[in-house]
PAGUMI-578344 format. One record per residue (C-alpha): residue in one letter; chain; x negated, y, z. Coordinates in Angstrom, 3 decimals, padded with zeros to 6 digits, always signed. Layout:
<rs>
  vexpa  titor         u         v         w
      A      A         X         Y         Z
...
</rs>
This chain:
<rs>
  vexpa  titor         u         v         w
      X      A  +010.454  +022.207  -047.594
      X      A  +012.216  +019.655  -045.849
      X      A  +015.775  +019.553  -044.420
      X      A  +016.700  +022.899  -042.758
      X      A  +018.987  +021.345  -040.113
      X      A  +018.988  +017.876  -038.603
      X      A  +020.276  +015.016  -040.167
      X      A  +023.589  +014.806  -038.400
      X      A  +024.070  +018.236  -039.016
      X      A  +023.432  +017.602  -042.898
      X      A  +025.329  +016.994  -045.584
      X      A  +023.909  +014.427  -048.923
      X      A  +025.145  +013.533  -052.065
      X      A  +024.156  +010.544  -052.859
      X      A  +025.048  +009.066  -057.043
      X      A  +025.063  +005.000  -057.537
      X      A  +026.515  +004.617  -053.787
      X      A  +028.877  +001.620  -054.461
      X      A  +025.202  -000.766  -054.531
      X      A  +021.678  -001.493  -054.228
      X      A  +019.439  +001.237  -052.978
      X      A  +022.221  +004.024  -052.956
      X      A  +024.884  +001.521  -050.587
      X      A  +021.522  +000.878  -048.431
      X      A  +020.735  +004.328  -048.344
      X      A  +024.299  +005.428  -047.250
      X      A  +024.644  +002.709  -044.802
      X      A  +021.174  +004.191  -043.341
      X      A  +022.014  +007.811  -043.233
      X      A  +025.471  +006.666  -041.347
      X      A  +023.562  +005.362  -038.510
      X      A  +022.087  +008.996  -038.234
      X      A  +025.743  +010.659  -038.354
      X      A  +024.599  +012.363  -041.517
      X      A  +027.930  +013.596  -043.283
      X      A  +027.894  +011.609  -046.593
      X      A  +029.629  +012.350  -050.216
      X      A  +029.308  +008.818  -052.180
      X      A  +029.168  +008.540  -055.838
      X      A  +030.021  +005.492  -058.468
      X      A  +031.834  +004.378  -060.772
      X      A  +033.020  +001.602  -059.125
      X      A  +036.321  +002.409  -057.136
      X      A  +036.647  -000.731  -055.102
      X      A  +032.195  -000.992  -053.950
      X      A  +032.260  +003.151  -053.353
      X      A  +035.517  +002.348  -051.098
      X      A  +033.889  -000.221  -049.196
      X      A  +030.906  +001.316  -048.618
      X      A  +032.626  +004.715  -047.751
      X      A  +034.761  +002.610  -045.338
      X      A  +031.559  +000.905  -043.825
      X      A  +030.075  +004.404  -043.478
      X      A  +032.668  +005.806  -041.706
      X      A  +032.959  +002.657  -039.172
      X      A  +029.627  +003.461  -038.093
      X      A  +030.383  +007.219  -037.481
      X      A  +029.346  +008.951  -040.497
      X      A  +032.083  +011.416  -041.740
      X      A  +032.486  +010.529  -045.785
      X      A  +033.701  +011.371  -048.480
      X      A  +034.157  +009.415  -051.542
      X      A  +034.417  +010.484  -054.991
      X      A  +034.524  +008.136  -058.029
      X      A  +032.043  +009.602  -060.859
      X      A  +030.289  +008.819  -063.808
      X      A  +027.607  +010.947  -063.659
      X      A  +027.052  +010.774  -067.805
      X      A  +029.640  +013.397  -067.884
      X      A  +028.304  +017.123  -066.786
      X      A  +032.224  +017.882  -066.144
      X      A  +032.701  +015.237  -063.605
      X      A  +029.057  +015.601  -061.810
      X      A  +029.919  +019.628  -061.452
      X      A  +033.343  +018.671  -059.794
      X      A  +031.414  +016.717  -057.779
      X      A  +029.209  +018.672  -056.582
      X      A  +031.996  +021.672  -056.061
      X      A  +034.587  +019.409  -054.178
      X      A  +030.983  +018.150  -051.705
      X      A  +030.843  +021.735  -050.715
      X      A  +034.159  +022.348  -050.618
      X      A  +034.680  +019.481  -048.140
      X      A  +031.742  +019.876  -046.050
      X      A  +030.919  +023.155  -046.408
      X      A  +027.297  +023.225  -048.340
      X      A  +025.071  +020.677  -049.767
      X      A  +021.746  +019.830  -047.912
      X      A  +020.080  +017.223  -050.147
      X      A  +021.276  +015.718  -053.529
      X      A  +019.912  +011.839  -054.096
      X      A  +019.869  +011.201  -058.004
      X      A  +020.304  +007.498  -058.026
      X      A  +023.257  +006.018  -060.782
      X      A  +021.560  +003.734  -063.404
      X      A  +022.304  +001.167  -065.913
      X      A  +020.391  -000.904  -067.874
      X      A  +019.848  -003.445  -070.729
      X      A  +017.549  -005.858  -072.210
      X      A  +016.469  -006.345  -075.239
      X      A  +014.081  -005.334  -078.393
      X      A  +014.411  -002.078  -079.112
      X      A  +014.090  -002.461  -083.197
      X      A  +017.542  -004.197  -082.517
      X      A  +019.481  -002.784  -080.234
      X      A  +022.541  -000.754  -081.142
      X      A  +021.691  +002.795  -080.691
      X      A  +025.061  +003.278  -078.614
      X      A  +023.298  +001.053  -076.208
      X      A  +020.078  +002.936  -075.820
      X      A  +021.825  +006.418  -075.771
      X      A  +023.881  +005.172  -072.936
      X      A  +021.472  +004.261  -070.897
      X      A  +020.240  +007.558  -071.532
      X      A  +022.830  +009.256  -071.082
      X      A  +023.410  +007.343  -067.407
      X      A  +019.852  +007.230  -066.576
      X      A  +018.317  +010.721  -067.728
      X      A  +021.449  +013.193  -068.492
      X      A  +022.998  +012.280  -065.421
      X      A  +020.062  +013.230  -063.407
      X      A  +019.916  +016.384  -065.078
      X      A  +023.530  +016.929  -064.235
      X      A  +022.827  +016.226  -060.958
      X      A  +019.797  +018.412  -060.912
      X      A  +021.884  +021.516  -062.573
      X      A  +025.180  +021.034  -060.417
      X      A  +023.123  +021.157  -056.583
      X      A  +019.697  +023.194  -057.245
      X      A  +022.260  +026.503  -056.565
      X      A  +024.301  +024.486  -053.622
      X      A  +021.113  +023.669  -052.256
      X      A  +019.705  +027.364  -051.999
      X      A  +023.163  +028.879  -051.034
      X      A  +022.450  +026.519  -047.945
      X      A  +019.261  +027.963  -047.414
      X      A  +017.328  +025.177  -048.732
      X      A  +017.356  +021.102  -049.563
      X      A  +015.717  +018.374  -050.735
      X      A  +016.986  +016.813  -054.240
      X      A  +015.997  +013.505  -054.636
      X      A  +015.019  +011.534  -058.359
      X      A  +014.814  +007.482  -057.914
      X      A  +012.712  +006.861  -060.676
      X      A  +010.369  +002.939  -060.960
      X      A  +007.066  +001.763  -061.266
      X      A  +008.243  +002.280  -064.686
      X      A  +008.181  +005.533  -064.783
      X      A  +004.468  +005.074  -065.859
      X      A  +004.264  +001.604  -066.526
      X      A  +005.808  -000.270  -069.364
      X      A  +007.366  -004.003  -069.729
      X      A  +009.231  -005.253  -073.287
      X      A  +012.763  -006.088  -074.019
      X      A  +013.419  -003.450  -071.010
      X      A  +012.222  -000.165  -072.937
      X      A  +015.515  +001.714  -073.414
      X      A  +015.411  +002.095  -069.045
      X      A  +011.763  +002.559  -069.114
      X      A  +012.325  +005.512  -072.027
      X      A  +014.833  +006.862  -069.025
      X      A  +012.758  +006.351  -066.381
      X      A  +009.695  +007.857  -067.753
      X      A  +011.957  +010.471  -068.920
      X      A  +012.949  +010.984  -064.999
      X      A  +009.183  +011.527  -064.151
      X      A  +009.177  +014.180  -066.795
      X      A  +011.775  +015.800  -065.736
      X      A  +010.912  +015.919  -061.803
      X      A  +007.626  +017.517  -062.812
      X      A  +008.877  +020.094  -064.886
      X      A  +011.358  +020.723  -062.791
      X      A  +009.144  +021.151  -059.909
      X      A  +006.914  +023.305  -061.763
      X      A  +009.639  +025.800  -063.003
      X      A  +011.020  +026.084  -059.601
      X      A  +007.273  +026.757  -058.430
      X      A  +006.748  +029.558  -061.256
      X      A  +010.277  +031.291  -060.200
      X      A  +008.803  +031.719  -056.567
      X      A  +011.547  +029.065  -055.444
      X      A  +010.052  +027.392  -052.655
      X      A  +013.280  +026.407  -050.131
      X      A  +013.574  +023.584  -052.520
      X      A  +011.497  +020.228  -052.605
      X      A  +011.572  +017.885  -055.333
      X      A  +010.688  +014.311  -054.092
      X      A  +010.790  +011.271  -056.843
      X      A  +010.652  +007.788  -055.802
      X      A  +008.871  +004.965  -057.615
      X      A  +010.241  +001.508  -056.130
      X      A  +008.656  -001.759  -057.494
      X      A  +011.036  -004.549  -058.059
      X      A  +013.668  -004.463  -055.602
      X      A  +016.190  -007.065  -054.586
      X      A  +019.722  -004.904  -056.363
      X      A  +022.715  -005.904  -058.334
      X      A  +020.957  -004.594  -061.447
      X      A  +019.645  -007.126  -062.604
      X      A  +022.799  -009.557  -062.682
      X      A  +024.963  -006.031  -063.841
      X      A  +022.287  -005.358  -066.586
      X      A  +023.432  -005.583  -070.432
      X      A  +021.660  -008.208  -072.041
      X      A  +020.790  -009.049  -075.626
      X      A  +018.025  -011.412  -075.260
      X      A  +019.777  -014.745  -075.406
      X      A  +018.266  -015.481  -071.855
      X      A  +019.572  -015.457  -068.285
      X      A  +017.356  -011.805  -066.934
      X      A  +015.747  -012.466  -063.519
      X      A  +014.044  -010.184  -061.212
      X      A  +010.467  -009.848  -061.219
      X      A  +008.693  -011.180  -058.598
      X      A  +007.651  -010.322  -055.726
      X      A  +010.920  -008.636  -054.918
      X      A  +011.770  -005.647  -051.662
      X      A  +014.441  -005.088  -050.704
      X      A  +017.204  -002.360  -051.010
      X      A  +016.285  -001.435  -047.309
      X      A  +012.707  -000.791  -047.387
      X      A  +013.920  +002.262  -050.125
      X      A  +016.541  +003.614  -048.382
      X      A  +014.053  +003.749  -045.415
      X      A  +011.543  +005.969  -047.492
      X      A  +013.964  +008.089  -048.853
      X      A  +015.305  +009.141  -045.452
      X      A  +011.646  +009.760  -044.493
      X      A  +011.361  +011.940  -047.440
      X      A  +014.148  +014.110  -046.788
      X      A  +011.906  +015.050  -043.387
      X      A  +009.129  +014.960  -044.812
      X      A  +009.219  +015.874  -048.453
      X      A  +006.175  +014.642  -050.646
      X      A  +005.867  +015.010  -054.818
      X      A  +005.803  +011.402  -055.528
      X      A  +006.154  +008.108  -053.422
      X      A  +005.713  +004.348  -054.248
      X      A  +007.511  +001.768  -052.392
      X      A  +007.668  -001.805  -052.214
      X      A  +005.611  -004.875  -052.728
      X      A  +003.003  -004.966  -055.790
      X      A  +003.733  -001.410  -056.781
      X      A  +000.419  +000.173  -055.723
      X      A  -001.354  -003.273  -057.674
      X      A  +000.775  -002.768  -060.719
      X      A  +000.468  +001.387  -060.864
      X      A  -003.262  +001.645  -060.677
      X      A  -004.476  -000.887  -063.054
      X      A  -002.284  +000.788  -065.244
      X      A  -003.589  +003.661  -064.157
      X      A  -007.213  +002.747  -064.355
      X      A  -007.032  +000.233  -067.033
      X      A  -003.986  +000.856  -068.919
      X      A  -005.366  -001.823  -072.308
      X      A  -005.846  -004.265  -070.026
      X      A  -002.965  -003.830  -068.153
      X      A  -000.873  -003.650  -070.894
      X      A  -001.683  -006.657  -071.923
      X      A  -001.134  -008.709  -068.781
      X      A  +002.292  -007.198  -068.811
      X      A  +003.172  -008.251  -072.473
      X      A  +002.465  -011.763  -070.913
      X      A  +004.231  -011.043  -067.501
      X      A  +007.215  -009.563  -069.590
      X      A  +007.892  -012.828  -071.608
      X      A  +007.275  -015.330  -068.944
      X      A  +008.432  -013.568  -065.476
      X      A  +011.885  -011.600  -066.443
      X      A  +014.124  -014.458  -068.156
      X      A  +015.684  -017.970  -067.753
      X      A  +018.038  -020.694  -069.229
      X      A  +019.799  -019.539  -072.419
      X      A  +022.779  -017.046  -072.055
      X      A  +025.461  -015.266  -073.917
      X      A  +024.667  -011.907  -074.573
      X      A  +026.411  -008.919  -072.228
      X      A  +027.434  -005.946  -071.959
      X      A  +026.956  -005.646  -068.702
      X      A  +028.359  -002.806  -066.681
      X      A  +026.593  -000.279  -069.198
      X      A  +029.925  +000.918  -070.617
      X      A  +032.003  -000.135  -067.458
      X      A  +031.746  -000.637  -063.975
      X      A  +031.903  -003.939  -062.242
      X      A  +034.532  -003.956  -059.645
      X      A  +033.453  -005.947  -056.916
      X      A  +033.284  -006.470  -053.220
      X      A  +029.953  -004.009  -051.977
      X      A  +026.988  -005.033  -052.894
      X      A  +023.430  -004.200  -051.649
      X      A  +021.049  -007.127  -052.225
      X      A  +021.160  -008.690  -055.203
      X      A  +021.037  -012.282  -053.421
      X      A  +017.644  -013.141  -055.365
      X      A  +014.604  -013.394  -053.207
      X      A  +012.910  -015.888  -052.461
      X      A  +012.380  -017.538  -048.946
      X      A  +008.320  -016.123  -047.390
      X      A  +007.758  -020.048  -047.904
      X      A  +008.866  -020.547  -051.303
      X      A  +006.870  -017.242  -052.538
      X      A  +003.457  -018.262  -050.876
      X      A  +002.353  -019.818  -054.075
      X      A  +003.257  -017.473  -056.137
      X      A  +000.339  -014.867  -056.608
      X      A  -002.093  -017.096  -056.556
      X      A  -000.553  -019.535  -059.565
      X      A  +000.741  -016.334  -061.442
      X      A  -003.175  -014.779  -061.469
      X      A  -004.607  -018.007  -062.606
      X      A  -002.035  -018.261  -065.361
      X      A  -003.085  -014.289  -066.042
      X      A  -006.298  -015.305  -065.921
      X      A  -006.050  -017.622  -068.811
      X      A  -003.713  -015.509  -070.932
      X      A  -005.984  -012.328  -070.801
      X      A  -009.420  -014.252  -071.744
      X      A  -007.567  -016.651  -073.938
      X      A  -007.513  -019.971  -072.246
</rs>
């Protein structure tokens, strides 16, 4: 079911607020007067976003969290309801990530990103489902990827979490469905390659500068469909440009499309040499806000693109 009251008369959580896709999706649920509780790490982005927020007439609260830690995420979710009253939707967003092979990355590395990407959903998930019935129903949220189904190397500690996100939407749903709970809907989101501070934040352990896969959305064009969703709840949704043409070869052709993104992997996502990085996977960056990420590409510059990336496909898959 959808949101039982309007979204000025709502109240969302919203986890990974300080940047990217959660500052955009803040920033758009201000200009609906929706009462906001912001998430991050990041003291000095979740401040200016809260601040931004609030100039445009959104009451908000901020509350520095990771979300890793069940503790924190429960006080969280307690000191929303306290404040406001009850929680309407819940928006699982927070992630980190790093690059590299996975026969040798630290483990601390992978399990972090676990415990950021999948635990603190689940944290999420456990701390609102009974906020969101006391309220008489809500709409919880999962931002998972196109790689929630697809695959790319050297990034296969996030896609591990982000599959691991689909799985645990579904079976979640499913649970909820067998208990007779309907007054809860559970959307997930699948966004293509969008235009966030991730990529420049990520760890990295590949000896190369990471860059974002092209073509690249932007943080907006997320937020946008989230909002939507929280009217109009639907199972699964895929947003931005090239996910539907990367999901359903995969879909449809998964050897094949494997292989073109083995190629795609090695030639698309890195640069010059670089010094290898932590990133913010152990601790936040504090900077100014941030939504975009600052890398797309003017409409002019990307015209060629498709067409000289399929050719060079082309030649890769039948061995040319």
């Amino acid at each position: 079911m959808p949101l039982t009251r309007s979204l000025s008369e709502s109240t969302v959580v919203i986890t990974g607020a300080s940047s990217g896709i959660g500052a955009a999706t803040a920033l758009t649920l201000a200009r609906r007067s929706t009462r906001l509780v912001l998430a991050a790490r990041s003291k000095q982005g979740l401040t200016d976003i809260g601040d931004e927020c609030r100039r445009l007439g959104a009451p908000t609260l901020e509350l520095p969290t990771d979300t890793a830690d069940a503790r924190a995420v429960e006080q969280l979710a307690a000191d929303a309801e306290a404040h406001f009253g009850r929680v309407d939707a819940w928006i699982n967003n927070a992630g980190v990530a790093v690059y590299g092979r996975l026969r040798d990355l630290p483990v601390e590395q992978v399990r972090r990103t676990i415990d950021v990407d999948v635990f603190g959903y689940l944290h999420g998930v456990q701390a609102a489902l009974p906020r969101l019935r006391a309220a008489g129903g809500g709409v919880l949220i999962m931002v998972g990827s196109v790689l929630s189904e697809v695959s790319l190397p050297y990034l296969g500690a996030y896609v591990m979490a982000k599959h691991a996100v689909q799985g645990l939407a579904d079976s979640l749903r499913q649970e909820l469905q067998a208990d007779g709970i309907d007054e809860v809907s559970v959307c997930t989101v699948l966004p293509a390659s969008i235009d966030t501070p991730l990529f420049a934040w990520a760890a990295n352990y590949t000896e190369r500068e990471v860059l974002a896969p092209r073509p690249l959305s932007s943080p907006q064009h997320v937020a946008d469909r989230i909002v939507h969703l929280l009217q109009y709840p639907r199972r699964q949704s895929l947003v931005g440009t090239g996910a539907a043409s990367v999901m359903w070869p995969w879909r449809l052709a998964p050897a094949l499309a494997e292989r073109l993104l083995v190629w795609y992997g090695q030639t698309a996502q890195f640069g010059r040499p670089a010094p290898p990085s932590p990133g913010n996977l152990f601790d936040p960056v504090e900077q100014p806000r941030r939504i975009d990420g600052g890398r797309r590409l003017p409409l002019a510059a990307l015209a060629g693109i498709p067409a000289a990336a399929l050719s060079q496909a082309r030649r890769h898959l039948l061995g040319g």
